[in-house]
N, C-alpha and C positions, 0 to 999 in steps of 0.2 A: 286209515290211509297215511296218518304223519307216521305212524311207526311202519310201513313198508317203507316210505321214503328214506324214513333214516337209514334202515338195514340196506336200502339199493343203492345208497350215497357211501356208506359206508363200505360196502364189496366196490366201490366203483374207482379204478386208481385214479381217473381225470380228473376227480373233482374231490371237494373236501370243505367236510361241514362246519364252520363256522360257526353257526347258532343255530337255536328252536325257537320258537316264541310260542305258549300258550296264556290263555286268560289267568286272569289273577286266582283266582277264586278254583284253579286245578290243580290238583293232590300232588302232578309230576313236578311243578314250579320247584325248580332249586336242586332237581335230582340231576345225575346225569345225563344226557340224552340216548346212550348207549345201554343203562341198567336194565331195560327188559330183556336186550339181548347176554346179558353177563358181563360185557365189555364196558371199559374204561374208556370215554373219547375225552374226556377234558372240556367238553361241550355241555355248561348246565343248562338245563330249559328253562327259559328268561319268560317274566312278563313285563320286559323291557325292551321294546320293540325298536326303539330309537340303538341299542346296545348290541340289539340284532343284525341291525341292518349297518350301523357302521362300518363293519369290516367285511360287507358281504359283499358280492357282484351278480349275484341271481336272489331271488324268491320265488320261492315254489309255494304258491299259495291255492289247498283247496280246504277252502271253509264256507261261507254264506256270502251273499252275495253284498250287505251294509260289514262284513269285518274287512271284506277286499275291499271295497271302498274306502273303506278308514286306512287299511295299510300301504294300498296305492298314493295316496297324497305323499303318506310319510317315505315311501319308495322313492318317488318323483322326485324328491327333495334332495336324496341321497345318489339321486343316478342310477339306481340299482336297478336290474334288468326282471322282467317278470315271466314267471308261468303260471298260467291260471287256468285250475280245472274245476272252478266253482262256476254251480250251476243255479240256474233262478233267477237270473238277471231281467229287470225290466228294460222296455227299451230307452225308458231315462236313464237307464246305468249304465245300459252300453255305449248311450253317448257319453258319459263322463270315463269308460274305458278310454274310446275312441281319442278323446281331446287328451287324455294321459300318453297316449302315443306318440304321438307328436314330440313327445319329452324325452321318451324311454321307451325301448323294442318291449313287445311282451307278445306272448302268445297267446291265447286266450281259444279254449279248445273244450267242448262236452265232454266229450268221452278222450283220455289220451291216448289211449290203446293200440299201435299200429295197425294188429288187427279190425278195430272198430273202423278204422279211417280207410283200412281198404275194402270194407262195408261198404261204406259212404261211396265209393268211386265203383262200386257194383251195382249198389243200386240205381243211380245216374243212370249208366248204359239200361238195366232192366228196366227203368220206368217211359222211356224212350220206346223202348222195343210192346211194351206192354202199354200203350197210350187209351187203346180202345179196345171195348170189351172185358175189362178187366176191373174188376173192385178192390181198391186196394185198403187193408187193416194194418194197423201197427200193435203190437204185443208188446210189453216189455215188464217184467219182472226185477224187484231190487227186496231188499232184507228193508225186515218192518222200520230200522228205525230214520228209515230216509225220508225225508219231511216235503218233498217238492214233488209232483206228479202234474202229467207226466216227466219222465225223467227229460235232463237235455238230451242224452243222445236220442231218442225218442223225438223227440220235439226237432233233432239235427235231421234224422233222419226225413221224418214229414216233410220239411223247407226243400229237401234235396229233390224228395220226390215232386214236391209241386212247382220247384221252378223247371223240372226236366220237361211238365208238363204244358207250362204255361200256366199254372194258376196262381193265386196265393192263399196261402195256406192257413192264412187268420178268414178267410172268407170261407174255406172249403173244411176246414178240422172240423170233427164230430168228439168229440170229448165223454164217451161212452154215454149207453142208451137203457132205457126204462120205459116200462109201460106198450102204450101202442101205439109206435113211431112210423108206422106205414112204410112205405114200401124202401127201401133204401135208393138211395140221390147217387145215380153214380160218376158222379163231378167228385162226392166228396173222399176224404181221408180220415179213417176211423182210428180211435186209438182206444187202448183196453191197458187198464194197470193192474199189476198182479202186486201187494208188498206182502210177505211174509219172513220169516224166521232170519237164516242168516244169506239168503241168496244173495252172490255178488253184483251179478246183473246177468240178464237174459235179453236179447233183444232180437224179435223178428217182424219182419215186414212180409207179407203175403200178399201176393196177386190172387184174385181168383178169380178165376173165365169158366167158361160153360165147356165142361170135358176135363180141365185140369184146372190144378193151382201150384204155384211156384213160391215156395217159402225162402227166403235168405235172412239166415239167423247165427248170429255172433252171439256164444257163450263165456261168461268169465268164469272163470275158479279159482282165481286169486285177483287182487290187485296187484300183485308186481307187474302184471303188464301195461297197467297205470305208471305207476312208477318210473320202470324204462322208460315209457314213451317221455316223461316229465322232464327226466335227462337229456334225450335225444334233444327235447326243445329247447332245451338250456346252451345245450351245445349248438343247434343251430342260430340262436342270438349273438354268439360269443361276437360276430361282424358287423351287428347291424347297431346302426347307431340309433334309431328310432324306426316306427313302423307299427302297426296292428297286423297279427299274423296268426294264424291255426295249422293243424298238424297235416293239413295237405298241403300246404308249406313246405313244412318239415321235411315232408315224403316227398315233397317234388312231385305232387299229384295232380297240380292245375293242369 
């Protein structure tokens, strides 16, 4: 994901990259940030994070959810404005987002994907229209080496469908099934995790009712559409002087 961002920051005339920052202890520290591509940017990949952030006015940060942690404070300090597409956060770290807001705009968003986000605003109106009689599952496939399940957009997805519904969704999630679990509860919200090989993401949500079912399903095959979207939220920060915000934001989707 850092090396699409570079290449979509680097095709992108409005903006212009300043630094990288990775851990100490990675082979690229010191290289160019450009060298996978063949290109010269003048930009070496620091694991000097305070040297990054000096001259910056965005971070686009997707890594885990305790390294956003650590590089928000040092942001905060800096004024520097945030995108954040790390996922796994608990709800104690989303309050320390939250109260980082307050200081500095940031976006903070699962999936950046425009397409994912006009998911999100389809399934709303379908969870609505499908409220009764309908069992609803969540699927989502990513490449083996993604460490958090289910995924956020998976997890974004569920919350959207349960507040359309009236429910909540730490009461009603089913977190896949074993053995002999009787009849299925049709209050709740199933999810089922697929990790294999290099899949970028796959994510579908299914209704099923008795005669039909209704699948709506967003497929990646790259992240550059991450990427864009990472931009897009950068660009739309450029005004706000503080704030917590997500990519229906962005979209103008509320």
């Amino acid at each position: 994901m850092g090396r699409m961002l570079i290449e979509t920051i680097l095709a992108t005339p409005s903006v212009q990259l300043v630094g990288v920052y990775e851990r100490s202890h990675n082979a690229l520290v010191g290289q160019d940030a450009g060298a996978f591509l063949g290109q010269s940017t003048g930009v070496a990949v620091s694991n000097d994070l305070d040297a990054v952030l000096a001259p910056a006015e965005y971070l686009i940060d997707f890594t885990r959810p305790e390294g956003t942690l650590a590089n928000l404070s040092l942001a905060c300090q800096y004024g520097v404005k945030l995108v954040i597409g790390t996922t796994g956060f608990t709800p104690a770290q989303h309050a320390e987002l939250a109260a980082a807001a307050t200081r500095v705009p940031l976006v903070l968003a699962p999936n950046m994907s425009v397409g994912v986000n006009v998911t999100f605003k389809l399934l709303e109106l379908a969870a609505r229209s499908f409220a009764s009689g309908y069992d609803i599952e969540i699927i989502e496939a990513h490449h083996r080496h993604k460490v958090d399940a289910p995924s956020g957009t998976a997890l974004k997805m569920g919350e959207i469908v349960a507040h359309a519904l009236g429910r909540d969704l730490a009461e009603v999630a089913v977190y896949g099934r074993e053995g002999v679990t009787g009849a299925r509860d049709p209050a709740t919200i199933g999810f089922a995790t697929v990790r294999g090989g290099d899949i970028v993401g796959d994510h579908t949500v299914l209704f099923a009712g008795l005669g039909e079912r209704i699948e709506i399903t967003h497929k990646s095959s790259s992240r550059l559409s991450y990427a864009q979207g990472a931009l897009r939220a950068a660009h739309f920060l450029a005004d706000k002087p503080n704030g917590l915000f997500d990519m229906q934001d962005v979209l103008g989707l509320r």
